[in-house]
C-alpha angles and dihedrals in degrees: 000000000000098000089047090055086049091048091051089046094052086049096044090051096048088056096060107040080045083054091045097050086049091059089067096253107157103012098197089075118109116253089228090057084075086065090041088056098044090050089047093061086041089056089041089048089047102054096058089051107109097215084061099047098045092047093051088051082046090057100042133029119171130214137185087263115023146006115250138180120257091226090069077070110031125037109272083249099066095043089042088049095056099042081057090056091048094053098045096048082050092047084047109050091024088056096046083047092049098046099040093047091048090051088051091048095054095044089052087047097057095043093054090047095063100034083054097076141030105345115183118185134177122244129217108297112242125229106221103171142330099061116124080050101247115185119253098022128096121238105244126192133183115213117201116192121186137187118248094195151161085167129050110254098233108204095022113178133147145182139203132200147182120217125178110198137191088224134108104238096263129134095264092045089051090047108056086041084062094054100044089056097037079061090057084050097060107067094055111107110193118147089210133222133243121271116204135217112298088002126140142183125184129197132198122243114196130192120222102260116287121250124209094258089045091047090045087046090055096041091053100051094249103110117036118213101218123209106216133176144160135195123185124195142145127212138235093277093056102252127135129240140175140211115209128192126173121171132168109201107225117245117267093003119164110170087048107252115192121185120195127255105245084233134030093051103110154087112239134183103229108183151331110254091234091057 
């Protein structure tokens, strides 16, 4: 029982440093180092089998003078049958740790790829004015994206909105708020600037002045105001990239409560420029 709990801990370990290392923690670790981990839990795994250990003593037995086959004391099945079990227990956990740890190194691999270059977030959107919902006065909000580094955004070019909606935030809700403002986008023909390293720029989205019904549908619950924001860029490299933001702004909320869409809140890789 106690080497099996050994055996368990050392798995469990290798996970999570594997998962931690995924993540993209130290980053000056080799990618491969994911599948050396993952074999080095498979071999310690595999010294405490029993199949493996009794058909290495089978191979092998060693006495004060000379080194002899084991099958000069047992019959050559049951050493035969042992030495199948053993390769069959190696071909089994060997095979799960190379292709888990494969699997690790290339998706390491891909997220490094992207952190290392130009990484635009966007930061927490501002309530100017307008929430609480007051009557006869526009919701403005200012959106701030920055640049994470280490490379310079090239292109660089982004937009915010502001969308009230007579949908409860659901998926589906959230969904058709982001194409109807991915087709404002898109007329929007910008060839963009660079944005450097720690460098921001904000812009302010404003809503049309409220009226009483609008301000009693908001405050009910019955009508969302939606966040919304884009930012398009591409690396040195040439590679494309995009910011997403999507934010409903919760009814009656002072102080200003924002829950997050369940889509449109990411950074994606969009394409190579030769492609």
């Amino acid at each position: 029982m106690h080497k099996y709990l050994l055996r368990i801990a050392a798995a469990i370990i290798s996970i999570c440093f594997g998962v931690y290392l995924a993540k993209g923690n130290l980053d000056w670790i080799p990618n491969w180092m994911l599948l050396v981990v993952a074999l080095s839990a498979g071999i310690y795994w595999l010294s405490f089998e029993p199949n493996v250990r009794e058909a290495c003593a089978d191979l092998w037995r060693r006495e004060p003078s000379r080194l002899v086959y084991s099958s000069d004391y047992e019959a050559p099945y049951r050493a035969r049958r042992r030495i199948k079990g053993a390769l069959f227990s190696s071909a089994v956990v060997l095979g799960i740790c190379v292709v888990t740890g494969t699997m690790a190194w290339v998706y390491r691999a891909h997220q490094l790829g992207i952190s290392s270059t130009a990484h635009v977030q966007f930061l927490r959107p501002e309530v100017q004015e307008g929430v609480p919902f007051t009557v006869n006065k526009p919701i403005s909000v200012n959106e701030t994206v920055i640049n994470k580094g280490p490379d310079v955004a090239h292109g660089f070019r982004f937009h915010v909105g502001l969308t009230i909606i007579e949908l409860p935030p659901t998926a589906e809700a959230e969904d058709r708020v982001w194409r109807d403002y991915i087709v404002v986008l898109r007329d929007i023909s910008d060839s963009g600037n660079d944005l450097g390293v720690d460098d921001h720029q904000w812009q302010t989205a404003v809503t049309p002045i409220l009226y009483n019904d609008e301000v009693d549908h908001l405050e009910s619950g019955r009508h969302h105001l939606y966040i919304t924001g884009i930012a398009r860029y591409r690396d040195s490299s040439g590679r494309d990239f995009e910011s997403e933001l999507c934010q409903y702004i919760q009814p009656s909320g002072n102080p200003v409560v924002r829950h997050n869409c369940q889509h449109h809140n990411r950074i994606a890789h969009l394409s190579d420029s030769g492609t």
